[in-house]
C-alpha positions in Angstrom: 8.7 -11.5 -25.2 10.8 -9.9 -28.1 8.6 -6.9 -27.1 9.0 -6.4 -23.8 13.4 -7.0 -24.4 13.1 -4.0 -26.9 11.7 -1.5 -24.4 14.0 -3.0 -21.9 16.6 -2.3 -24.5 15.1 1.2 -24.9 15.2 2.2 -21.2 18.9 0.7 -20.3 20.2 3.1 -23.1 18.4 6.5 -21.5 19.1 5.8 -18.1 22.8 6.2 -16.0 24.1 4.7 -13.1 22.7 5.2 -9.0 22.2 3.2 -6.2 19.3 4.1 -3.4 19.0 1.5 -0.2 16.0 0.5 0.1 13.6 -0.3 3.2 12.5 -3.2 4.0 10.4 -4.5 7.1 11.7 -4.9 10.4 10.2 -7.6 11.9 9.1 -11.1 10.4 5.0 -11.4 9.4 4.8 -14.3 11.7 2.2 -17.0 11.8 -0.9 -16.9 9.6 -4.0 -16.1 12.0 -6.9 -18.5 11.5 -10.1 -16.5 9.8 -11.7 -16.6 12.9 -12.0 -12.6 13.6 -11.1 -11.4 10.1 -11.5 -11.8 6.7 -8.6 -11.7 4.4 -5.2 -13.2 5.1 -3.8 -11.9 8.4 -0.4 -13.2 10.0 0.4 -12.4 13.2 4.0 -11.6 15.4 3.7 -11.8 19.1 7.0 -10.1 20.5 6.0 -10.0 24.1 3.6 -12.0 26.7 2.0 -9.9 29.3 3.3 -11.3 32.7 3.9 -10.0 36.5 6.3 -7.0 35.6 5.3 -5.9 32.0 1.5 -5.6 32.5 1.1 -5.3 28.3 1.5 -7.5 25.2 3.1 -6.8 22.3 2.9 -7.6 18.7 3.0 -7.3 14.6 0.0 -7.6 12.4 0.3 -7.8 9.0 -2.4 -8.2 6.6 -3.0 -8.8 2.8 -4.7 -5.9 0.9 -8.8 -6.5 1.8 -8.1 -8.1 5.1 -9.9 -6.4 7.6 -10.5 -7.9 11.5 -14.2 -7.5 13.0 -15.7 -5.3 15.0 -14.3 -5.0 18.8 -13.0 -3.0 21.6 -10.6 -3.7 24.1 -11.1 -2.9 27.6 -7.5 -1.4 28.8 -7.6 0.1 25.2 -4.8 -0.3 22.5 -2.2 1.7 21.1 -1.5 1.2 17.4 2.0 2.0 15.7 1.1 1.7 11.9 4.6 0.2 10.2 4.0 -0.7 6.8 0.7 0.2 4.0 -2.2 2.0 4.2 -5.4 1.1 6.3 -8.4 1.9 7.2 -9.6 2.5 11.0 -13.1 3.0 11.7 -14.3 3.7 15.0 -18.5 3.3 15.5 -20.4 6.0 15.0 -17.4 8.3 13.4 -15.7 8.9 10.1 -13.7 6.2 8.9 -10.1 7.2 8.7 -6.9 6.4 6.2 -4.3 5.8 7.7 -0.5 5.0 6.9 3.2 4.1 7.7 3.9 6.2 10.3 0.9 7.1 12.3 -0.2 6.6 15.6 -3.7 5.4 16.6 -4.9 5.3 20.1 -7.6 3.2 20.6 -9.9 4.2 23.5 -10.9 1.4 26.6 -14.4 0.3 25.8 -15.1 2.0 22.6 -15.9 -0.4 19.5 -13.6 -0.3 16.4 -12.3 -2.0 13.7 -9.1 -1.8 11.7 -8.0 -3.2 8.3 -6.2 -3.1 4.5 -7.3 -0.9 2.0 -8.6 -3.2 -1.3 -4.8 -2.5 -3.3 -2.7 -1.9 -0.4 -0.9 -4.4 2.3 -1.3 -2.9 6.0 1.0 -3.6 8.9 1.1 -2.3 12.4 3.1 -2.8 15.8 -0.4 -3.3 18.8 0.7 -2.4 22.5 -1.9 -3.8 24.6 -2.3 -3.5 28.7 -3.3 -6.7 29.9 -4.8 -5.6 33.2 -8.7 -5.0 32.4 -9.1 -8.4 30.1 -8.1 -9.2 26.4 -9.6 -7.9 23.4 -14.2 -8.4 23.0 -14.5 -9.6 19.5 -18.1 -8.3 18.4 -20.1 -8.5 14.8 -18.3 -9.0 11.1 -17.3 -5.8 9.3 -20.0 -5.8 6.3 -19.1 -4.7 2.8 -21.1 -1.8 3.0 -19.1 -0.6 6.0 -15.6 -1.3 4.4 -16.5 0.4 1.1 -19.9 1.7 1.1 -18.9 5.3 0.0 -21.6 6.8 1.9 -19.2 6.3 4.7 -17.3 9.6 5.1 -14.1 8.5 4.8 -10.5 10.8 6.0 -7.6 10.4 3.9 -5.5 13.5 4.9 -8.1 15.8 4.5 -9.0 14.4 0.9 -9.7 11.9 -1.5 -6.1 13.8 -3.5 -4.1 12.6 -0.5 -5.4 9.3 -0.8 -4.3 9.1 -4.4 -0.9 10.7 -3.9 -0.5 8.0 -1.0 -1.9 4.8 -3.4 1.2 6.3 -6.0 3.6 6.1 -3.1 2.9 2.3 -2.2 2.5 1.7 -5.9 6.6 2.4 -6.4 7.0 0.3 -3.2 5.1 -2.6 -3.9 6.8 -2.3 -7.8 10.4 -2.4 -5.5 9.6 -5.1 -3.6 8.3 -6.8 -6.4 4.8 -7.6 -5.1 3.3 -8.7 -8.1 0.4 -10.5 -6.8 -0.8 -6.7 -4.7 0.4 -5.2 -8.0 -1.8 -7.7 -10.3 -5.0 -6.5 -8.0 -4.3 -2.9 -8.1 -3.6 -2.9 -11.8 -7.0 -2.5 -13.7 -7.6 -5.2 -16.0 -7.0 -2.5 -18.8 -4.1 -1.1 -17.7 -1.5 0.3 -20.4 1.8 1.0 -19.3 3.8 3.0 -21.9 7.9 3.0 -21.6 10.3 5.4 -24.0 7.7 5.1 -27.0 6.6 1.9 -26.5 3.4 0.2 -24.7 2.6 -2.8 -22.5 -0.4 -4.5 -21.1 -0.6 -5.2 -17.5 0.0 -8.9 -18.1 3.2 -7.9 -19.7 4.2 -5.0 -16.9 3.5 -7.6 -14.0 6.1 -10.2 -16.1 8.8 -7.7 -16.7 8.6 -7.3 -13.0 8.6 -10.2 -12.3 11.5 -11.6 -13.8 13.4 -8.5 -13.2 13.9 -7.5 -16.7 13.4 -4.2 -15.0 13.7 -3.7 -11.0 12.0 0.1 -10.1 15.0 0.0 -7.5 13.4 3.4 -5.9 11.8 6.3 -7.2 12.7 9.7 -5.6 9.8 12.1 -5.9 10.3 15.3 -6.1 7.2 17.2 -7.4 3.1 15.7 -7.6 0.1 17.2 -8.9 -3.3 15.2 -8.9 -6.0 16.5 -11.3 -10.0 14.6 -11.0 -12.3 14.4 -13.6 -15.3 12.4 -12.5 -14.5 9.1 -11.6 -10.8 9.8 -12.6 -8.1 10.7 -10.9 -4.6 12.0 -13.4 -1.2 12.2 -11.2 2.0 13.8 -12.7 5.0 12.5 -10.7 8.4 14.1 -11.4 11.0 12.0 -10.2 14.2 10.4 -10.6 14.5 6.7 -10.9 16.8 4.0 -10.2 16.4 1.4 -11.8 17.9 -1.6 -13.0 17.7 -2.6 -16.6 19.1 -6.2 -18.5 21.2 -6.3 -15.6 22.4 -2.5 -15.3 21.6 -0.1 -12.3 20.9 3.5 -14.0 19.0 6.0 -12.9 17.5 9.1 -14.8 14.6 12.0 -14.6 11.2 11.7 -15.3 7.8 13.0 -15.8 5.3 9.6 -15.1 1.6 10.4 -15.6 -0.3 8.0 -13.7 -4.5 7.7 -14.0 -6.3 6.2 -11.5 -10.2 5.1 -11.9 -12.3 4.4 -9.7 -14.7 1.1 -9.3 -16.6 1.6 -6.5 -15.1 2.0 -3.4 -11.3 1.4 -5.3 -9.2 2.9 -7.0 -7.1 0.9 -9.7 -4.4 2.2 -11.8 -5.4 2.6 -15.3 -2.7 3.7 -17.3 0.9 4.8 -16.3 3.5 6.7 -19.2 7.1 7.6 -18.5 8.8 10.9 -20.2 12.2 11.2 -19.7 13.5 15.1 -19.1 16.6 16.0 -20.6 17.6 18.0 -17.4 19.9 15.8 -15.2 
């Protein structure tokens, strides 16, 4: 403990003050769906019944990292507005595709799919479904092979360096919002952490975040680089960070190397060092 209140220490006297708003999600998770079609924990938001004048159904799905729904297809077909995360969304006989806040799947009438978290990131998406031709045709489970065999071609932007630029991005989220338990599965058991000097094990990073002995308000990223050597991925992130520190908001520049290995299908962070810049 007398460790991790001297880097504390360390950063509030490098850092000055800033305040960024951060986002948060816009509509509540819901109920939590029985694991009848799924695995994984999966709650579930209905904002609108399909009656006689609005022929659809809409609602919010939000799922733990690793929850993944079954295969299935729906007959009117599906419209997916992805709100939160990164997720995976596999349709049979094609590439299985990344895909993040911000997109837009359409999912064709009759044509079997299935949708899901990545292993170290939370997914959540708005589903607009006509009602007209029948409700959704839940088919076989989603094996393990087919969630993270990488013979599967998988599409993250074009490459596996998008995916990791996109796992750093929910990474400063998730360390925002405080998510330690996402946090505690992306972290590799290893992980070092290394703040102004000093070093910390993931045990003690998830603790400091935890008790908010240091709150990564928001980082604002500015440049990225991403550099592979075999199974390992090295990031440079130059940002500036607000952050607050024994109860100070303060904000300063930074170089953060972040290294990423990957186990299997996953990538987990291994080791993550911050270098302050002297430029403001």
């Amino acid at each position: 403990m007398k460790q991790v209140l001297y880097f504390t220490t360390l950063l509030a006297a490098a850092l000055s003050t800033r305040a960024v708003a951060q986002d948060a999600s816009i509509f509540p998770k819901g109920e939590k769906s029985p694991n009848v079609h799924h695995v994984g924990n999966v709650w579930l938001n209905e904002l609108n019944r399909a009656d006689s004048v609005f022929s659809f159904s809409i609602s919010v799905a939000t799922f733990d990292p690793g929850a993944r729904l079954d295969w299935h297809s729906h007959p009117g077909g599906q419209i997916l507005l992805i709100t939160e995360g990164t997720g995976y969304y596999h349709e049979k006989g094609k590439a299985k595709q990344t895909v993040r806040k911000g997109d837009v799947i359409k999912c064709l009438p009759g044509v079997e799919h299935w949708h899901g978290a990545l292993p170290g990131s939370g997914f959540a998406y708005v589903a607009n479904s006509p009602s007209q031709k029948g409700g959704t045709k839940w088919l076989q489970r989603v094996t393990d092979d087919e969630y993270g065999n990488l013979n599967t071609p998988v599409r993250s932007g074009g490459n596996t360096e998008q995916e990791i630029i996109n796992l750093s991005r929910e990474k400063w989220r998730w360390m925002s919002e405080k998510k330690v338990d996402t946090l505690a599965a992306f972290f590799n058991e290893k992980a070092v952490f290394v703040h102004m000097g000093g070093t910390m094990s993931k045990e003690q990073e998830l603790n400091v975040i935890k008790s908010g002995g240091i709150h990564y308000k928001h980082a604002d990223i500015q440049e990225t680089s991403v550099q592979f050597i075999g199974n390992t991925a090295i990031l440079l992130n130059k940002i500036r960070l607000v952050a607050v520190v024994g109860g100070n908001e303060v904000t300063n520049p930074f170089v953060v190397t972040e290294v990423y290995v990957q186990q299997g299908a996953n990538w987990t962070l291994g080791s993550m060092s911050f270098t302050r810049l002297l430029t403001q």
